[in-house]
C-alpha positions in Angstrom: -9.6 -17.8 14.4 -7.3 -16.4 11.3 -4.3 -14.4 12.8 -4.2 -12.9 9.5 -7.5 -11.3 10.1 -6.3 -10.1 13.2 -3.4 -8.5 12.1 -2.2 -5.6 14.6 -4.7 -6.3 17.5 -3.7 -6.8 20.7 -5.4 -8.4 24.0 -4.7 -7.4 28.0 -5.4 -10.6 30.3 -4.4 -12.6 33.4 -4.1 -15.5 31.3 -1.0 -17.1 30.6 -1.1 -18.3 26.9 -2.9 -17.1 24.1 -1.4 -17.0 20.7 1.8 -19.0 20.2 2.3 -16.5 17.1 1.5 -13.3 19.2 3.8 -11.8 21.2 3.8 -11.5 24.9 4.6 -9.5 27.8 4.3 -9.4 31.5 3.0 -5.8 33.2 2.0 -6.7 37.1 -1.0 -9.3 37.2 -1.8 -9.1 34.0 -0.1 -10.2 30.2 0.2 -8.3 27.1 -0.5 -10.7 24.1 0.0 -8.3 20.4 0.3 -9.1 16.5 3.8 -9.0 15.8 3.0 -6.6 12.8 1.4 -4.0 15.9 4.3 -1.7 16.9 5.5 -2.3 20.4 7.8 0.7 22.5 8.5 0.7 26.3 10.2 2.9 28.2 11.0 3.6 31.8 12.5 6.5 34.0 12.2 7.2 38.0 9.5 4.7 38.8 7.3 5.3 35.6 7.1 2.7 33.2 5.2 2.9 30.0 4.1 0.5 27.5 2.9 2.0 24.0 1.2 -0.2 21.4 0.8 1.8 18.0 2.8 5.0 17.0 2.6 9.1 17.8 4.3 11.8 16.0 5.4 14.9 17.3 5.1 17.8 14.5 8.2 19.9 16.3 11.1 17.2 16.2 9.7 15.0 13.3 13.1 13.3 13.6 11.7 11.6 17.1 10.9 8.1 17.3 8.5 6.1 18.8 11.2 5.1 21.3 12.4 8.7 21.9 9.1 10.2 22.7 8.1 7.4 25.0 11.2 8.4 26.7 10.3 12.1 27.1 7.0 10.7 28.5 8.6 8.4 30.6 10.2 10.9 32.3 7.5 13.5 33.0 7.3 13.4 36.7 3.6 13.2 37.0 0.6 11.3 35.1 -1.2 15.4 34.7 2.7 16.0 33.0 2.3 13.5 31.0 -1.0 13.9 29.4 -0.2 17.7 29.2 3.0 16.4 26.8 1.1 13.6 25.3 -1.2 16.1 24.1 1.6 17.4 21.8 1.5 14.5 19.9 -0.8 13.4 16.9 -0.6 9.5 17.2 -2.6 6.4 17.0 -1.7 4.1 20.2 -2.6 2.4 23.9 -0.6 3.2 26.3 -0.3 1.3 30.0 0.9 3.7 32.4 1.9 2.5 35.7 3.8 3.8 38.8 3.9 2.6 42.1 0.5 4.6 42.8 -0.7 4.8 39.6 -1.7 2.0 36.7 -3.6 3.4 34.0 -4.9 2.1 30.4 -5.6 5.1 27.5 -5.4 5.2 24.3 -5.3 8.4 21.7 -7.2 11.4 21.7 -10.2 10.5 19.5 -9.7 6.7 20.7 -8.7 5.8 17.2 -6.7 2.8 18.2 -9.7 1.1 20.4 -10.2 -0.6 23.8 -12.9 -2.8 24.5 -12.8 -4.1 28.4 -15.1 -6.6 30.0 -17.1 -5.3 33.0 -15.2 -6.3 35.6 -12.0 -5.0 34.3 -10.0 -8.7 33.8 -9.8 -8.3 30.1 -8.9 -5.7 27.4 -8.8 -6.0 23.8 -9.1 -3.7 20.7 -12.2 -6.2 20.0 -15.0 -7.3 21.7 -14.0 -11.2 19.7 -10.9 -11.4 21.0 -12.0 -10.7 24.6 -14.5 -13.4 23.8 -11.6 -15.6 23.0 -10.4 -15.7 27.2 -14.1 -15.1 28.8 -17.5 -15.9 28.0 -19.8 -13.2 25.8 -23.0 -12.8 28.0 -26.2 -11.5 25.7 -28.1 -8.3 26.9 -30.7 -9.3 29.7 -31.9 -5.3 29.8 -35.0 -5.7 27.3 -34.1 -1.8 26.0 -30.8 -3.0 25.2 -31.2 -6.8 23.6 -34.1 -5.0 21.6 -32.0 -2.1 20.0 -28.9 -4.7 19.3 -31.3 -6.6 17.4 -32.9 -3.8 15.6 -32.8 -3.0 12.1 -31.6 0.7 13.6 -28.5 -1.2 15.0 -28.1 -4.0 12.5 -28.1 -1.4 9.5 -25.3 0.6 11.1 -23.7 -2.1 13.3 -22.6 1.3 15.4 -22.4 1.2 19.2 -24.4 3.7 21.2 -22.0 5.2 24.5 -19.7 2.5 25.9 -22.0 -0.1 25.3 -21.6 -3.2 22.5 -24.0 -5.9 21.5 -22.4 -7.7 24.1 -23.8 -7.2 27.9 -20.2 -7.5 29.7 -18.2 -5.5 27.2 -17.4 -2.2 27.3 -16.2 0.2 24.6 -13.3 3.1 26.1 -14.7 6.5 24.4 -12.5 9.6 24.2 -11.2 11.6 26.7 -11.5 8.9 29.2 -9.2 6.4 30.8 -9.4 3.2 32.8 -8.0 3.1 36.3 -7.0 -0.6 37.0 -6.3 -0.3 40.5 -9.9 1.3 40.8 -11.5 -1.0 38.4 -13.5 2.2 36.8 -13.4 4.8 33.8 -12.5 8.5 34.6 -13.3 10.8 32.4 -10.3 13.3 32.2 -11.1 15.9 29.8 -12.1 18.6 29.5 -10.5 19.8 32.6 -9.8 23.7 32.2 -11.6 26.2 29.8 -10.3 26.7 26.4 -9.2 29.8 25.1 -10.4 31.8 22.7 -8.6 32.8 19.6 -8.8 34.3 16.3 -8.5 32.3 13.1 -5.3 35.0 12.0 -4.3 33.3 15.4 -4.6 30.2 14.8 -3.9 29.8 10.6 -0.1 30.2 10.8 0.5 27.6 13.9 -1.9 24.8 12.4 0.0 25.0 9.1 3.2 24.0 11.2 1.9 21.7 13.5 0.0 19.9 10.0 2.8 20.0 7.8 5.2 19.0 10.9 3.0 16.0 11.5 3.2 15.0 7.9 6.8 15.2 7.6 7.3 13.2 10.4 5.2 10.6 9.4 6.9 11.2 6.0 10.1 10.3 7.6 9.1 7.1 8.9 6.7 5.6 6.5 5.8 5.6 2.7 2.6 7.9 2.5 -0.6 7.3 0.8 -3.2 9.8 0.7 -6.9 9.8 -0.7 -7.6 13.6 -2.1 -11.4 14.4 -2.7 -13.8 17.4 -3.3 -14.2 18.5 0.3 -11.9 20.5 3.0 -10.5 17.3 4.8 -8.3 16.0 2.3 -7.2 19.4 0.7 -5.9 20.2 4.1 -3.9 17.3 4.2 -2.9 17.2 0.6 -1.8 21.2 0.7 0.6 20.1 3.9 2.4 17.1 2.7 3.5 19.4 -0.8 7.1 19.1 0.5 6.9 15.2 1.5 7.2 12.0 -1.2 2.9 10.8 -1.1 1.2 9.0 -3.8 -2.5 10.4 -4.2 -5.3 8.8 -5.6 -9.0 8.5 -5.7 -10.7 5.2 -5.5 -13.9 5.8 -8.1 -16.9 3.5 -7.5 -19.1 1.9 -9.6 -21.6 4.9 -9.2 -19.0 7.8 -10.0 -18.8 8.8 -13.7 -15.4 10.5 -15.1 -17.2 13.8 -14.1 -17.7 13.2 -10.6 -16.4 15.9 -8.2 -14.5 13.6 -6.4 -12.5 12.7 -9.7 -12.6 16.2 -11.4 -11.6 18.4 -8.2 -8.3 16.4 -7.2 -7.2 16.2 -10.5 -7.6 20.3 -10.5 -5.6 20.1 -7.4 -3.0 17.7 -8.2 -2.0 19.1 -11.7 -1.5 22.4 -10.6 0.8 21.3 -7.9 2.9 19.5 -10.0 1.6 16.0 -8.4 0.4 12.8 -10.0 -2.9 11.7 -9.0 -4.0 8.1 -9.8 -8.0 7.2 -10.6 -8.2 3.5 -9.3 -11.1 1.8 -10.8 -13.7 -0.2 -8.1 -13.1 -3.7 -7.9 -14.9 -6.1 -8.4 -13.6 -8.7 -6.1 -14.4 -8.2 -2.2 -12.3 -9.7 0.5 -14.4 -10.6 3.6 -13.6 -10.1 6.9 -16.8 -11.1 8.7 -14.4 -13.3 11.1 -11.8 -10.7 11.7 -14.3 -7.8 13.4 -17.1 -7.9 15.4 -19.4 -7.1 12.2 -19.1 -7.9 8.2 -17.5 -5.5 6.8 -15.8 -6.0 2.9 -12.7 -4.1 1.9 -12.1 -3.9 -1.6 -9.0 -5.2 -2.9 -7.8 -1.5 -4.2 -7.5 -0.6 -0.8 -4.4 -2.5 -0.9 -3.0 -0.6 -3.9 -0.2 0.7 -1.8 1.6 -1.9 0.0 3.9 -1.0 2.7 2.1 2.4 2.7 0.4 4.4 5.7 -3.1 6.0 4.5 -3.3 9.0 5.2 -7.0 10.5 5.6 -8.6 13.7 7.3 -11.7 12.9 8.4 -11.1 13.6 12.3 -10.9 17.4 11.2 -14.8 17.4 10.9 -15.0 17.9 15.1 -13.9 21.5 14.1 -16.6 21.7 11.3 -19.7 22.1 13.0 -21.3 18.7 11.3 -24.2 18.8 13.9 -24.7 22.4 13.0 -25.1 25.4 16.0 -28.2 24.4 18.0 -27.4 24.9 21.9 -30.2 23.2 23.5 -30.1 19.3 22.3 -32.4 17.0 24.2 -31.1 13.5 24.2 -33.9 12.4 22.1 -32.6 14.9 19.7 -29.5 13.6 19.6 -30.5 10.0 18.9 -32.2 11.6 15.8 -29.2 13.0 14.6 -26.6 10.2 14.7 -29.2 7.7 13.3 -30.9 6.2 15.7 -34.4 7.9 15.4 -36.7 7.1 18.4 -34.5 4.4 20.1 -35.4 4.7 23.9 -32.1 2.7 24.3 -29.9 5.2 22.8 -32.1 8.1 24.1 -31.1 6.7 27.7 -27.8 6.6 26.7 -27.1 9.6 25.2 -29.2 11.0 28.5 -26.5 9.7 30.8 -24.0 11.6 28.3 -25.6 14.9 28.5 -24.8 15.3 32.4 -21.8 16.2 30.8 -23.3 19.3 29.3 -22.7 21.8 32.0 -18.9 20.4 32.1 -18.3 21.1 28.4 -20.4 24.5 28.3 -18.5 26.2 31.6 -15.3 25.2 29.6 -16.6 26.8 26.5 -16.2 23.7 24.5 -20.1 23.4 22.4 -22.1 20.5 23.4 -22.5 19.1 19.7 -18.9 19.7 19.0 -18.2 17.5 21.9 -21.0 15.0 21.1 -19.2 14.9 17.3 -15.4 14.1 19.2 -16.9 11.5 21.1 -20.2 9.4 19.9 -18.8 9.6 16.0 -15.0 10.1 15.7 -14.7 7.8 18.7 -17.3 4.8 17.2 -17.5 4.8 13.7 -14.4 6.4 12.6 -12.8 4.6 15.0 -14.2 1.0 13.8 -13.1 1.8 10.3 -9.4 2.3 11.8 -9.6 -0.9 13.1 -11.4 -2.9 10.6 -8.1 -1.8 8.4 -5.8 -3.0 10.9 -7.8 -6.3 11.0 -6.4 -6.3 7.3 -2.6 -5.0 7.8 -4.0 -1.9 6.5 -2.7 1.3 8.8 -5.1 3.9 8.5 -4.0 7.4 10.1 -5.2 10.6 10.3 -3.0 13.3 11.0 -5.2 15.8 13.3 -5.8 12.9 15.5 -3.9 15.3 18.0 -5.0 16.9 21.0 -3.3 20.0 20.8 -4.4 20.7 17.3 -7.7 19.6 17.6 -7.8 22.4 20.6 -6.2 24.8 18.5 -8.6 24.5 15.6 -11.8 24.5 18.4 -10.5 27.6 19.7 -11.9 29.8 16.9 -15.6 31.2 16.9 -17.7 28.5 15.6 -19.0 30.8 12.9 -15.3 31.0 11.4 -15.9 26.9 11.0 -18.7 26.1 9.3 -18.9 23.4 7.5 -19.5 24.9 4.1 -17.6 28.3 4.1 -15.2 27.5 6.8 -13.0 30.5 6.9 -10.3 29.3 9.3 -9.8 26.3 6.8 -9.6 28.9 4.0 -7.1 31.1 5.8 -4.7 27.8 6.7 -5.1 27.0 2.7 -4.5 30.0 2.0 -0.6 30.3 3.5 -0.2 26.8 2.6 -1.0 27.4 -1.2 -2.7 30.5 -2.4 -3.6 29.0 -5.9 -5.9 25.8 -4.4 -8.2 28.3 -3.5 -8.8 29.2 -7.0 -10.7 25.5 -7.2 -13.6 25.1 -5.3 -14.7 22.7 -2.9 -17.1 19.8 -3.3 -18.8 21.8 -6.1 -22.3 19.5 -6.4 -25.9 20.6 -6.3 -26.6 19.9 -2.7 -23.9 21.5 -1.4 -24.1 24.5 -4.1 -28.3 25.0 -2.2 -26.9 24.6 1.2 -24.6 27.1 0.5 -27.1 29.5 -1.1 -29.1 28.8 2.2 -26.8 29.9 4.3 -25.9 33.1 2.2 -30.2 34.3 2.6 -29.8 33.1 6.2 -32.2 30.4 6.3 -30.3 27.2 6.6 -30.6 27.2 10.6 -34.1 28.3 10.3 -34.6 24.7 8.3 -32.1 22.4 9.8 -33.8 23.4 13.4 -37.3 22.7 11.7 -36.1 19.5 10.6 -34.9 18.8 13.7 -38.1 19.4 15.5 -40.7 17.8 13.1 -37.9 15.0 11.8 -37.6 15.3 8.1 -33.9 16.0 7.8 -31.0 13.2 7.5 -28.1 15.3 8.9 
């Protein structure tokens, strides 16, 4: 194995040696073996200990370090006192927590920064091939299961369904849950009180401090790099890091002419904020990391343009964007259909087992789908793109990977959110820059007949018809 592919990964095991080039350290029975490039904080007050691997940002003392939050962490009295102050921060981390009582593996709220474990909780890694490394790989023996890992469906996407792999004894962390080591099980710990409803004048004003507080305290740490496209994501982002020092750009594929929303829009944007915005052209040489995640993937080489940069992107701001649209009543085979897996009866059993859940999310007044976005997408196939960059010493962040933000933003009606006229997205852009407004968002011809759509009223009427009959890709 190439420990440059495996650049800022990190393995949990009761073996002694691993890596002479990795770092190492001792917590209880077990040893902590990380890429020396993967941040590393501990911290320890009053019989709490904490290990963090990865980094947080707290958007009201920007100034704070990795080391200094740890430390307010470290010191707040209880594990429910921690997560309620863990959920201040937007950050991309694992985290061991242990006590005399307590010892307890996490990671971030949308499980960005990944844990795969092997079923009989001996061995965590933020890959399923490193954990194959210490322990043997066992193929699936359910026929359900070996048949969907080896399906076109899966190969196509090579994207897990619940906390399974395409490996039998290896187990993928999703959000909102955490792994009890002295149990040996997963708990699911959120949600675990209702969320409260508020207005989107409510909630405009606080988001644009808590984004533009995150942003300048990654600002302070780090040389920015930030993607800016057509759509809401990266306008959000772009509009609250105005005050730091971020190089924007656009990486234009082969397929994009000079017209191409994604080209024309930012340049709108940039130029009439006073910021330079670079077009990089596609390249055409590919560097494969087939060895360094569990599944080929190619990066091109311009996603390297900034070295020494953190890459900012938005996309975890779609949970607040209604994606799956407002139908209340999902069966599990519906859901399959949805993220892609059409009539797997693996994934329908899967996503059946998830949907006990519903009741839980619904008496909290959190929407099923909204839930299903947070957890089955963000969690596996954003999350595999955070780490396939980290395979390459690439740091990928996005900056509403925060709890309390992504609360904030879910608090408003759903209607106020919609993915194409999202009004509590227009009223934050609004008091972050009035004039960005003026240029509209990803103006293209599918977009400009959903919209129409949804002004006659008809777009549910369809989307629930191509639901039920299956002719629509959402």
């Amino acid at each position: 194995m190439n420990d440059n592919q495996y650049r800022r990964q990190f393995l949990i095991t009761p073996q002694k040696m691993f890596r002479d080039t990795w770092k190492k350290v001792v917590i209880n029975e077990y040893n902590l073996f990380y890429h020396p490039e993967l941040e590393f904080t501990n911290s320890g007050f009053d019989g709490t200990e904490l290990v963090m691997l990865g980094s947080m940002y707290d958007w009201e003392t920007p100034e704070n370090s990795n080391q200094q939050l740890l430390d307010t962490l470290a010191a707040t009295g209880s594990f429910e006192h921690f997560l309620r102050q863990l959920a201040k921060y937007a950050g991309q981390y694992v985290i061991v927590y242990f006590t005399p009582n307590k010892f307890i593996l996490l990671n971030d709220v949308c499980a960005q920064h990944e844990i795969y474990y092997d079923a009989s909780f001996s061995t965590f890694g933020s890959q399923p091939k490193l954990i194959g490394d210490v322990i043997e790989l066992q193929p699936h023996t359910d026929t359900k299961a070996a048949l969907f890992y080896s399906s076109q469906e899966f190969l196509s996407k090579k994207l897990f369904a619940g906390a399974t792999t395409h490996v039998e004894n290896i187990r993928h962390l999703l959000p909102n849950h955490y792994i009890d080591l002295n149990k040996k099980t997963v708990i699911r710990y959120f949600p675990s009180a209702p969320l409260v409803p508020l207005s989107i004048e409510e909630v405009a004003p606080k988001a644009c401090q808590i984004l533009k507080g995150y942003t300048k305290a990654i600002a302070m740490r780090k040389k920015m790099a930030m993607a800016v496209t057509g759509g809401y994501d990266s306008r959000m982002l772009f509009l609250a890091s105005l005050d730091e020092d971020c190089k924007y750009y656009i990486l234009k594929h082969k397929n994009m002419s000079d017209k191409h929303h994604d080209i024309t829009v930012p340049q709108r944007l940039t130029k009439i904020h006073g910021k330079l915005f670079e077009v990089i052209p596609d390249a055409e040489n590919f560097e494969d990391i087939s060895d360094s995640v569990d599944f080929q993937r190619k990066i091109h080489e311009a996603g390297k343009k900034f070295e020494n940069h953190i890459y900012l992107n938005g996309n975890i701001s779609e949970v607040a964007r209604n994606f799956y649209g407002f139908k209340k009543n999902m069966s599990a085979e519906d859901l399959a259909y949805i993220n892609g897996y059409g009539k797997s009866a693996y994934v329908t059993y899967i996503y059946r087992q998830w949907l006990e859940n519903a009741t839980l999310f619904k008496t909290n007044g959190y929407a099923v789908l909204d839930m299903f976005y947070w957890e089955e997408r963000l969690g596996i196939m954003v999350a595999k793109e955070k780490t396939m960059m980290n395979a390459l010493g690439i740091e990928l962040f996005s900056p509403f990977c925060s709890r309390d933000l992504i609360l904030l933003l879910l608090s408003t009606p759903p209607k106020d959110r919609d993915y194409c006229f999202n009004k509590l997205y227009d009223t934050i852009m609004l008091q972050l820059s009035p004039k960005a407004l003026k240029i509209p968002i990803n103006p293209y011809l599918k977009k400009d007949i959903i919209r129409l759509m949804k002004r006659l009223r008809i777009y549910d009427l369809y989307r629930n018809l191509g639901l039920k009959f299956r002719f629509l890709k959402f």
